[in-house]
C-alpha positions in Angstrom: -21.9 2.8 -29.5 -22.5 6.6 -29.7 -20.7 9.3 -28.2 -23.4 12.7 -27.3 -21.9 16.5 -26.6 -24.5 18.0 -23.9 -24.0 21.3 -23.9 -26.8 23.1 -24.2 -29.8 23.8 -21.8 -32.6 21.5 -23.5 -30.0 18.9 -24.4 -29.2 19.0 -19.9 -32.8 18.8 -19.8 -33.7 15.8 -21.7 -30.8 13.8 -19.8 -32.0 15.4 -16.2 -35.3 13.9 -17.6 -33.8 10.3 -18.6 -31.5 10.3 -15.3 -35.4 10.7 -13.5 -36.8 7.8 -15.1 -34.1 5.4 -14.7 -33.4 3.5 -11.5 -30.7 1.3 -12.4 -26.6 1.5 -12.3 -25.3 4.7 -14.4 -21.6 4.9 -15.3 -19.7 8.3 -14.5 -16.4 9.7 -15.1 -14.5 12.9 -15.4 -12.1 14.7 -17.1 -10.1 17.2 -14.7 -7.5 20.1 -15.1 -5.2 17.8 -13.8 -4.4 14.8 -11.2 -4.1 16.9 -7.8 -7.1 16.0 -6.2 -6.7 18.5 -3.0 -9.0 21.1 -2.9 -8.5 23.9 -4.3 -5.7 22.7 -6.8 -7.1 20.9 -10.3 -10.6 20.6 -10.7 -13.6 18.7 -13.0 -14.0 20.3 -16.4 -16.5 17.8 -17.3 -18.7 14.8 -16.5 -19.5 11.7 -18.4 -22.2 9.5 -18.4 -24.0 6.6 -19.7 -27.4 5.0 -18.6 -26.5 1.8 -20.8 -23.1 1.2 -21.6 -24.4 2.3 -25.0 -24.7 6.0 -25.5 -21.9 8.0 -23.7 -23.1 11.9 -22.7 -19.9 14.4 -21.7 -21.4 17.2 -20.0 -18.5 20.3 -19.8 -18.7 22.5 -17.2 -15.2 24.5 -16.9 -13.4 24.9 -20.6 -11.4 27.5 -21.4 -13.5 27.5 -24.8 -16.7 26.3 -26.1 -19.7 26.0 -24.9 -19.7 25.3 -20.7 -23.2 24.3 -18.9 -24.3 26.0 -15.9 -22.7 24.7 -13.1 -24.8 24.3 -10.1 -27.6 22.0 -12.5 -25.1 19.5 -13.7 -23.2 19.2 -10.0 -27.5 19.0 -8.7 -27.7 16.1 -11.3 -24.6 14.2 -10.5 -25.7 14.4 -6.9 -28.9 13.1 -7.5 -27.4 10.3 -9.4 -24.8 9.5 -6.2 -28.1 9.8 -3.9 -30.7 7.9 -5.8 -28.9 5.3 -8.1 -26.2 2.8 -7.6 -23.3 4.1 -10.0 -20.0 3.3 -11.5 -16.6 4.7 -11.6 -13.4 3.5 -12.9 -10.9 4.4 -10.0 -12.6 6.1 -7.4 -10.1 7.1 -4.8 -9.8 9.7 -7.9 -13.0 10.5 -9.3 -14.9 10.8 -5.8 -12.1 12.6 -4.5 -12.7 15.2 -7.1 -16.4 14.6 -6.2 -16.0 15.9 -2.6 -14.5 19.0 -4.3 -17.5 19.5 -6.2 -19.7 19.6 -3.0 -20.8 16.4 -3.4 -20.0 13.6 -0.4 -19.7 10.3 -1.7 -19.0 8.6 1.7 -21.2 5.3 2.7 -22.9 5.9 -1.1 -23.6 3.0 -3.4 -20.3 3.5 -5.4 -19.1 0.5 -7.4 -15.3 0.5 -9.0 -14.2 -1.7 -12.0 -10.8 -0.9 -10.9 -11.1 -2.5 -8.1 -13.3 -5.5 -9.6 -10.3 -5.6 -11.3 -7.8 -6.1 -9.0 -10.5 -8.6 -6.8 -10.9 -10.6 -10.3 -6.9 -10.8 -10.4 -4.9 -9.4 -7.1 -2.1 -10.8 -9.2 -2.2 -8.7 -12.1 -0.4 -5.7 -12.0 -2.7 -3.3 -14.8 -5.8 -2.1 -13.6 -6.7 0.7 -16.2 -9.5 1.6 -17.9 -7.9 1.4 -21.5 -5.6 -1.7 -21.0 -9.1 -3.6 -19.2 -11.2 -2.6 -22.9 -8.4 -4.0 -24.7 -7.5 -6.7 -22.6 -11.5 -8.1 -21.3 -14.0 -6.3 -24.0 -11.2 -6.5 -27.1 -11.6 -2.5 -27.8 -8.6 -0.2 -28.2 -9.6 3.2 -26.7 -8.5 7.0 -28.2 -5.6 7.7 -25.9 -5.2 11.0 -23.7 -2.1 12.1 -26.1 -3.6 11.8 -29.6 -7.0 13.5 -28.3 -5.1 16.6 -26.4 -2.3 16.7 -28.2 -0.5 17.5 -24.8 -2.7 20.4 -23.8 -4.8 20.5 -20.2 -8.7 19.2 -21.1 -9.6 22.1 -19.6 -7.9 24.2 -23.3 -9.8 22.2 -25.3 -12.6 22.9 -26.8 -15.7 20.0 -25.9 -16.5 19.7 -29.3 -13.2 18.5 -30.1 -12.9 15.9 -27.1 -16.0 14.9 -26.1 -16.3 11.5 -27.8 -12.8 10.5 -25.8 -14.5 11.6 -22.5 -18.0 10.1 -23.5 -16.8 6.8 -24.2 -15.1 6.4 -20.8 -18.5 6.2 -19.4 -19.5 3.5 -21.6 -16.9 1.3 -21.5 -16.5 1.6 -17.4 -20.3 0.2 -18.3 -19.0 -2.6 -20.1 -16.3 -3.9 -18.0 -18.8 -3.5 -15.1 -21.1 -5.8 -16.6 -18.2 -8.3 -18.0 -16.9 -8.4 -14.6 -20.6 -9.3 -13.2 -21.2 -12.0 -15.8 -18.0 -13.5 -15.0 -18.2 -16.9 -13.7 -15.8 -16.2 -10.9 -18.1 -13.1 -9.8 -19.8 -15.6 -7.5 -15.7 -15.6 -5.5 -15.0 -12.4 -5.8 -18.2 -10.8 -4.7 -17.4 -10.9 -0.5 -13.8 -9.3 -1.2 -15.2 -6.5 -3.9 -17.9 -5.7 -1.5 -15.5 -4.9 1.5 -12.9 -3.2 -1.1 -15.4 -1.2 -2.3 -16.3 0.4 1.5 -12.7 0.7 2.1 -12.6 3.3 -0.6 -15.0 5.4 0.8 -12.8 5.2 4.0 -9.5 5.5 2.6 -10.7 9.2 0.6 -12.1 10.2 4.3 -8.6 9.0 5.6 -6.3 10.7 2.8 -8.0 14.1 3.4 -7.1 14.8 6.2 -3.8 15.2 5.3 -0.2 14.8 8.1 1.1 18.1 10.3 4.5 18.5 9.8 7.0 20.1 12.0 8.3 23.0 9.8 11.2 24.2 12.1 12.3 20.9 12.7 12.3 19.6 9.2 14.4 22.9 8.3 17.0 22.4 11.2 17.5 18.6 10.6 18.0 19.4 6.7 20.9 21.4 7.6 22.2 19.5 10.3 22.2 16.3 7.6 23.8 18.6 4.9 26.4 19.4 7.1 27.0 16.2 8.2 26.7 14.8 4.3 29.4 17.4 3.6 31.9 15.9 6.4 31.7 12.4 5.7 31.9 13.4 1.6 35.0 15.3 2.3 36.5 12.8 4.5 36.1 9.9 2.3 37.6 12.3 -0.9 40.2 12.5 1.7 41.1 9.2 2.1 40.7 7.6 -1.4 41.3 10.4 -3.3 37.9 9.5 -5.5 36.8 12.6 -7.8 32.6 11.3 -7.3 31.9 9.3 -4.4 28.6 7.7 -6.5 31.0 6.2 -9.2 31.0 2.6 -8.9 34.0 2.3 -11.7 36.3 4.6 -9.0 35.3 2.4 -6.2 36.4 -0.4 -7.7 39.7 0.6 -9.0 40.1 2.1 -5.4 39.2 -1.1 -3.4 40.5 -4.1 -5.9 43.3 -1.7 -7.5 44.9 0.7 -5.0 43.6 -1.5 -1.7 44.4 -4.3 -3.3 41.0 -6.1 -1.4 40.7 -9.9 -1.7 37.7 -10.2 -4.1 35.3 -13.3 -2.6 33.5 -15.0 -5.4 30.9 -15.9 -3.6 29.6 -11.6 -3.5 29.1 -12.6 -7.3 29.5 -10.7 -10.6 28.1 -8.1 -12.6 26.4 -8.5 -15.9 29.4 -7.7 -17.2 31.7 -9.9 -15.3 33.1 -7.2 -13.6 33.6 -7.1 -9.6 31.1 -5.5 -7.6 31.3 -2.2 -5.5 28.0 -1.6 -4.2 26.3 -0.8 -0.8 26.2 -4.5 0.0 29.7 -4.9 -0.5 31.0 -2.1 1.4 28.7 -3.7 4.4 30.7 -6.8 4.2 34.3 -4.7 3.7 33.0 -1.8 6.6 34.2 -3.1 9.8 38.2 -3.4 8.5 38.1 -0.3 5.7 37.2 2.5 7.2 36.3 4.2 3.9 34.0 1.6 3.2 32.4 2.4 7.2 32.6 6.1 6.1 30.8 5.2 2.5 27.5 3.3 4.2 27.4 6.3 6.5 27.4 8.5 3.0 25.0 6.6 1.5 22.4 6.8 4.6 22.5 10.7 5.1 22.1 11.1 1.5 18.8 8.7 1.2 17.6 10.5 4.6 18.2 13.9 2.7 17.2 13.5 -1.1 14.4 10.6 -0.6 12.7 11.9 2.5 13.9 15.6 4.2 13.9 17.3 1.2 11.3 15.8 -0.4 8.9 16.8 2.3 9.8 20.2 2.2 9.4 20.6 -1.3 5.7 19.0 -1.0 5.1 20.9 2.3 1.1 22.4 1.7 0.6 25.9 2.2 -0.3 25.1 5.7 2.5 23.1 6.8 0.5 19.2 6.2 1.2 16.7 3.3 -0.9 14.5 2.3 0.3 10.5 2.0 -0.8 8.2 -0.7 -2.8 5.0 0.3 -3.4 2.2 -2.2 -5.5 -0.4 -1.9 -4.6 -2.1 -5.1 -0.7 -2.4 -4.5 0.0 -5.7 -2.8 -1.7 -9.2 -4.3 -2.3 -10.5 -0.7 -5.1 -7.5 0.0 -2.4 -5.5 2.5 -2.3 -1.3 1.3 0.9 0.0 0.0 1.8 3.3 0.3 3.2 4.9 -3.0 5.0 8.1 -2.6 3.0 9.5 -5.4 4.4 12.3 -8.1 4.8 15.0 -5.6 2.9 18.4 -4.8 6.0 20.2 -6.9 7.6 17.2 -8.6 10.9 17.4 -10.1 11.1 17.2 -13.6 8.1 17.0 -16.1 6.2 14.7 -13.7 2.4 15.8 -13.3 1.3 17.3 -9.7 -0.8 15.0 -7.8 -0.7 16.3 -4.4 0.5 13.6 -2.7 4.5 13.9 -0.5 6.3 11.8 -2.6 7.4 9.6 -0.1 6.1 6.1 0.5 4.4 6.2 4.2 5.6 3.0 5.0 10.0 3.2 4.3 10.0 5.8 6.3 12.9 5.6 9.2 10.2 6.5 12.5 12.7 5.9 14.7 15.1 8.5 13.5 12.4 10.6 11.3 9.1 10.2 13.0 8.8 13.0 15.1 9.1 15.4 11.9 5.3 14.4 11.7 3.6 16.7 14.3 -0.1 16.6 15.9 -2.9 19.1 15.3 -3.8 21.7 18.4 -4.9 20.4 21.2 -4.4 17.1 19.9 -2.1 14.0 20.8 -0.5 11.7 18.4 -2.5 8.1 18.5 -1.1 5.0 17.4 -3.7 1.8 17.6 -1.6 -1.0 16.3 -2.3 -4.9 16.2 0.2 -6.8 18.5 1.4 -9.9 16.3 -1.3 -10.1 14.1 0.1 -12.2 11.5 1.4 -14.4 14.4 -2.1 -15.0 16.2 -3.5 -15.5 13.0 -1.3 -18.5 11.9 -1.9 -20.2 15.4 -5.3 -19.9 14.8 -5.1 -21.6 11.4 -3.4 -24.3 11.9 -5.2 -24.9 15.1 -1.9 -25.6 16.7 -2.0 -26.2 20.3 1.6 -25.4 21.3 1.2 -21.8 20.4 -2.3 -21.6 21.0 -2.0 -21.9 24.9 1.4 -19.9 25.2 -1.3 -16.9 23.7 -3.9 -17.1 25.3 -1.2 -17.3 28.4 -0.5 -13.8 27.4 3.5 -14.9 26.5 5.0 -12.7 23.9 4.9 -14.3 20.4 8.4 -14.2 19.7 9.4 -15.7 22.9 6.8 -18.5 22.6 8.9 -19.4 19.0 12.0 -19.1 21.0 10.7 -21.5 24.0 9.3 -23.9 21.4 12.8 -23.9 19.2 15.0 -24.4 22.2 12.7 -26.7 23.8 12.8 -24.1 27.6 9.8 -22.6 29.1 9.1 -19.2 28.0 10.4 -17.9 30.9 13.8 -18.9 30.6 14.0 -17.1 26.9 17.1 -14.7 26.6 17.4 -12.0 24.3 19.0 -13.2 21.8 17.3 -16.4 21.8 13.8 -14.2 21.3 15.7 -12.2 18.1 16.0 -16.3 17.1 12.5 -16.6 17.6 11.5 -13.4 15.7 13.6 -14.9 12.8 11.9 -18.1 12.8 8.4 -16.3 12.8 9.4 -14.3 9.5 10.5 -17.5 7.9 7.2 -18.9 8.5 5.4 -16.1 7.0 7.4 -15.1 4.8 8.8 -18.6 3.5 12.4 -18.0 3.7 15.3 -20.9 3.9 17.2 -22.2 6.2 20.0 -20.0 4.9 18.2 -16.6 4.9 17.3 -17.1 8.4 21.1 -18.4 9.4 22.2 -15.1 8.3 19.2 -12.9 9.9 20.2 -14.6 13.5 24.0 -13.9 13.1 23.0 -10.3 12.1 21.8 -9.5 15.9 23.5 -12.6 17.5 26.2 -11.4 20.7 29.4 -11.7 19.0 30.5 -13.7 22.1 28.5 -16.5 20.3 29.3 -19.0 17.7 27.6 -18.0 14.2 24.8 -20.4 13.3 25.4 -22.1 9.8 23.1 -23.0 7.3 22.3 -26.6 8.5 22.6 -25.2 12.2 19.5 -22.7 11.7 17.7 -25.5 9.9 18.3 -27.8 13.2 16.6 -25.0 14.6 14.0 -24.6 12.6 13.3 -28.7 12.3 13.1 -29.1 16.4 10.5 -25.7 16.1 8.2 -27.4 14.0 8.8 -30.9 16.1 7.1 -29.2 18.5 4.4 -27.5 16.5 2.9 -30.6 14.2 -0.1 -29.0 13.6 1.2 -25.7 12.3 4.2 -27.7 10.4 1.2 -30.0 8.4 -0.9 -26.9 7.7 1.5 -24.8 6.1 2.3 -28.2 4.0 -1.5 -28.6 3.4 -1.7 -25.5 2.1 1.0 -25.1 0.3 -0.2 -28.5 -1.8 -3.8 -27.1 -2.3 -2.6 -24.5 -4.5 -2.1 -27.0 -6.7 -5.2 -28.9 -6.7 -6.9 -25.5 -6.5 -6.5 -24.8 -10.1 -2.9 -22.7 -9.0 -5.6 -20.3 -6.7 -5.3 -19.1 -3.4 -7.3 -18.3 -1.0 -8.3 -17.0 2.6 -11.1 -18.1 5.0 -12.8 -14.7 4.6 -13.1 -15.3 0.5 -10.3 -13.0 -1.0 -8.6 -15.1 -3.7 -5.2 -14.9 -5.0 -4.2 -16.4 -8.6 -1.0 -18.0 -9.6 -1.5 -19.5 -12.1 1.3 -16.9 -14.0 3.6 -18.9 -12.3 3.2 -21.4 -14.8 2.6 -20.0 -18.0 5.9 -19.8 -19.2 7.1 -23.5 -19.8 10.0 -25.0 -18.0 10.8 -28.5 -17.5 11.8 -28.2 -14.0 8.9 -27.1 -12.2 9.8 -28.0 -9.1 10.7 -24.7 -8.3 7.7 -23.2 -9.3 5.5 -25.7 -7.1 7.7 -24.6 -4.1 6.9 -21.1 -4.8 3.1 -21.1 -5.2 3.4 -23.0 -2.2 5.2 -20.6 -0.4 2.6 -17.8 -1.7 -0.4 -19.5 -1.2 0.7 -19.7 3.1 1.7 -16.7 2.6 -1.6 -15.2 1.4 -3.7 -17.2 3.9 -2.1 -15.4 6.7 -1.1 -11.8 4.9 -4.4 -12.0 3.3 -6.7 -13.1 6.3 -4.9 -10.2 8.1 -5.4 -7.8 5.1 -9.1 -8.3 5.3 -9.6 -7.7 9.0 -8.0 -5.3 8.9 -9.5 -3.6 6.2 -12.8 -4.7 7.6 -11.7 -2.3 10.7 -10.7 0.5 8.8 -13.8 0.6 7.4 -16.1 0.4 10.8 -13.0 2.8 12.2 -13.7 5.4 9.6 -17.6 5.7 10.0 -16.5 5.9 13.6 -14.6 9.3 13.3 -16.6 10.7 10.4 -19.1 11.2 13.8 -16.4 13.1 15.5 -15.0 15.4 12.8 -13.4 17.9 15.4 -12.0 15.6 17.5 -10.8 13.4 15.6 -8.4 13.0 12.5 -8.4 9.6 10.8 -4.9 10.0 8.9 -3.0 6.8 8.0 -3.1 3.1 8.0 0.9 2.0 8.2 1.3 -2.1 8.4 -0.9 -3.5 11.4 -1.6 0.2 12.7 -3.7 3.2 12.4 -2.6 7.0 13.2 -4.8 9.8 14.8 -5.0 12.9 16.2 -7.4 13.0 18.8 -7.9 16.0 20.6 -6.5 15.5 23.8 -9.5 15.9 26.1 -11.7 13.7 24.1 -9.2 10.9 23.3 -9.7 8.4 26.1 -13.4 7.2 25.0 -12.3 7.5 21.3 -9.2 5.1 22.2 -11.5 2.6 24.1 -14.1 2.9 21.3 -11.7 2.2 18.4 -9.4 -0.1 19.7 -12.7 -2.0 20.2 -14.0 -1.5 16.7 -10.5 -2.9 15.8 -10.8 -6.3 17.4 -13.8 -7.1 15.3 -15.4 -9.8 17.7 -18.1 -10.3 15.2 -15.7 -11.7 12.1 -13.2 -13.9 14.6 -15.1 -15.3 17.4 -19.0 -16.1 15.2 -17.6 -16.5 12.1 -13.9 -17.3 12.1 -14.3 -19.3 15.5 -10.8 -18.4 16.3 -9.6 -19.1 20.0 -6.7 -16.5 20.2 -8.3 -12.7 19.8 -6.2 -10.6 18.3 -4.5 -7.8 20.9 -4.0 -4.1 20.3 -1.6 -1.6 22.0 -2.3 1.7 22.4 0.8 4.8 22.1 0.1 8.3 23.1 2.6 10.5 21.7 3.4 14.4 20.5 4.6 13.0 16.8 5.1 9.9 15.0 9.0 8.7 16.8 9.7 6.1 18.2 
């Protein structure tokens, strides 16, 4: 393999000339100022190629020092190669965000992503990099970032010293394409690549846009929190006397020593063997110590300050937006997750990367959601899937008893609740719909009889007797009495794991592996059955939902590119998606995506499902509750 410096006229020329004669894939990457990939904050200093997987080419454009290229004829030839050639990144929600800042719109192109090949080859894995997949699939051990910059920007260095690190990126994103292509399990992965690869284009459209943010507000509740954070503080020093409220070691000379508290076993141990004093024990000690009440209030206004008031001010743009983080290779059963990111002004010696710091999907909306404001003239739109996961498991197992109650129109929850307690739906109180909820989570989610015993006493009236670990599985026995179809398809599935090679899959193609599971010997692998069975039902619902609704965002985000001043595509959280729509416009672009959302053509020609999935529709001035 050979690594080629382009930078002078002729050599441009003779590659323009090579990129003109060739039609097939070309590998590109780029080396940037930094990892902020807003406009107007880092930028490309250089772009690498290779035709082959062979040769590498690093074409510098913005050093410091050496020898640069002219500009405008190496961004004309990259955008020539994203019009005319099928091409290949490694991590594109980065490299064609930096793209866009070049003038060059990727969106709709024929992009292909061996990070995401990656994660469609093994959802289970959790290392999708360029220089671990070398190592790890093609046996190479890359030049690393530190030993070629010796901690300076790219953009110091002179080309001549780095190109060959940036050349060979091309070529090896090349290499992995092709090894991912020849695999034999291409063939299984090729429907789920194919769709993850389109939701990239729509998640870069969707992440640009970037979240308004109520300025005044967020200043007034920061020191209405402080203030409050101060009270409790002083009122627990107060009463106990502690010199730091976060010391675990005072706590627990204060509650065991001076309180003299009667230490259950059963809260177990430290590593140590010591006795515990953390949040989950001042829950159980709260309603009788009031310092322990006045500690979980402590603890909450703190998080609410330091994780998310103050971390959105300090990542606040210029013009009062951040921008959340979207990532499509974070969960193993297809669904996003929402990494906070580094930060816009990260603390410490953290890289910028533009992003808020704050995972979009912990956030408290009910207490914190109407920080994030609308755009003028606009409305806040929330288009969220009603029960998804629930529908879908009806239609999966084909079960009758749940089938009927939906297409009844009965709430999901309720229909559990009518089913458990053997009533009609009508008859369902409140609390016997929280039991129902309960149950539903446990089926998703796999969780035991005793995990769902104490979820129902956490919301049961306290009028009420608590429900005990064989109590809640009575419950959940006369449930599944009454649903034999879902009952033997969850056991179905959770046994074809295991004939399946340890492999999961759902009815649209996405596959998850588990067979890590079982690397490790043990000779009671019981528990590991019962767990890949768990995971496998878990990823035929979380996963089948995952890809319709990725399949939506998709159709959604071609949608609003149509409409780009009357409509803001800005976040998928869970089952939902968040706009602003400009308020005199929004009625025919609600009707039109809450259509595009249902995706008729997936569920009722090729799914054949009976239940259609259901969408509600909430017109707001922020993001509350």
């Amino acid at each position: 393999m050979t690594n080629t410096l382009v930078n002078t006229v002729l050599g441009l020329k003779k590659l323009t000339e090579a990129v003109m004669d060739h039609s097939g894939f070309i590998a590109i990457d780029t080396e940037t100022s930094g990892l902020n990939t807003t406009k107007g904050y880092d930028e490309i200093c250089g772009y690498c190629l290779s035709l082959d997987g062979v040769e590498g080419f690093y074409l510098p454009i913005r050093h410091t020092v050496g020898r640069n290229l002219p500009l405008d004829r190496v961004i004309n030839l990259i955008k020539h190669i994203i019009k005319h050639n099928p091409y290949i990144v490694h991590n594109f929600k980065f490299d064609g965000a930096m793209f866009y800042n070049d003038g060059i719109d990727t969106f709709d192109t024929d992009m292909h992503d061996t990070m995401l090949m990656s994660f469609c080859y093994n959802s289970s894995e959790k290392r999708h990099g360029l220089k671990h997949l070398a190592q790890t699939k093609l046996g190479v051990k890359m030049r690393t970032f530190e030993e070629t910059t010796g901690g300076k920007l790219f953009k110091y260095l002179d080309p001549e010293d780095c190109y060959e690190y940036a050349a060979e990126d091309a070529s090896y994103t090349y290499q992995l394409f092709n090894w991912f292509r020849n695999n034999e399990a291409w063939e299984d992965i090729e429907r789920t690549y194919n769709l993850e690869r389109a939701v990239s284009h729509a998640v870069l459209f969707m992440e640009r846009s970037r979240v308004v943010v109520d300025i005044k507000l967020l200043e007034e509740m920061i020191d209405a929190k402080e203030d409050e954070y101060q009270k409790v503080a002083a009122s627990i020093i107060q009463q106990t006397g502690l010199a730091n409220i976060n010391s675990v070691t005072q706590w627990r000379k204060y509650l065991y020593g001076d309180m003299d508290i009667d230490y259950d076993e059963r809260w177990g141990r430290t590593n140590k063997g010591e006795k515990k004093a953390t949040k989950a024990i001042h829950s159980k000690l709260a309603s009788y110590l009031e310092p322990s009440a006045l500690y979980l209030e402590y603890a909450d206004l703190r998080k609410e300050l330091n994780t998310y008031l103050k971390n959105l001010q300090r990542n606040l743009y210029p013009d009062g937006t951040v921008k959340f983080n979207f990532k499509q290779t974070g969960a193993a059963t297809g669904r996003f997750s929402a990494p906070g990111g580094y930060g816009l002004h990260p603390k410490g010696k953290r890289p910028s990367d533009g992003y808020c710091g704050i995972n979009a999907q912990n956030i408290p909306y009910r207490t914190l959601g109407q920080l994030f404001s609308k755009r003028e003239g606009c409305k806040s739109i929330c288009i969220d899937y009603s029960q998804q996961e629930l529908r879908a498991a009806a239609n999966l197992s084909c079960e009758r008893a749940l089938i009927d109650k939906y297409l009844a129109g009965i709430d999901g929850h309720a229909a559990t609740a009518a089913l458990t307690f053997s009533i009609e739906a009508d008859e369902v109180q409140d609390w016997q719909r929280n039991i129902g909820k309960t149950i539903n989570f446990a089926i998703l989610y796999g969780a035991g009889a005793n995990t769902v015993a104490n979820s129902i006493n956490a919301r049961l009236p306290r009028e009420m007797e608590p429900y005990t670990q064989e109590g809640a599985e009575a419950l959940m026995n006369n449930f599944f009495e009454n649903t034999p179809s879902l009952n033997y398809w969850l056991k179905e599935k959770a046994a074809e794991v295991i004939d399946n090679g340890h492999m999961a899959y759902t009815e649209l193609g996405r596959t998850r592996p588990l067979d890590y599971l079982f690397k490790e010997f043990d000779p009671d692998y019981r528990w590991k059955h019962i767990k890949a069975g768990r995971l496998a039902t878990n990823t035929q619902i979380q996963g089948i939902c995952a890809d319709i609704t990725k399949y939506a965002l998709v159709d959604v985000a071609k949608y609003c590119k149509q409409y780009p001043d009357e409509i803001w595509l800005l976040a998928t959280i869970h089952d939902s998606f968040i706009f602003d729509m400009k308020e005199d416009k929004m009625n025919k672009h609600i009707e039109a995506i809450s259509e595009i959302m249902l995706q008729r053509e997936i569920l009722e020609k090729e799914l054949h499902w009976e239940v259609p999935l259901l969408v509600d529709v909430d017109i707001k001035e922020h993001w509350g509750k």
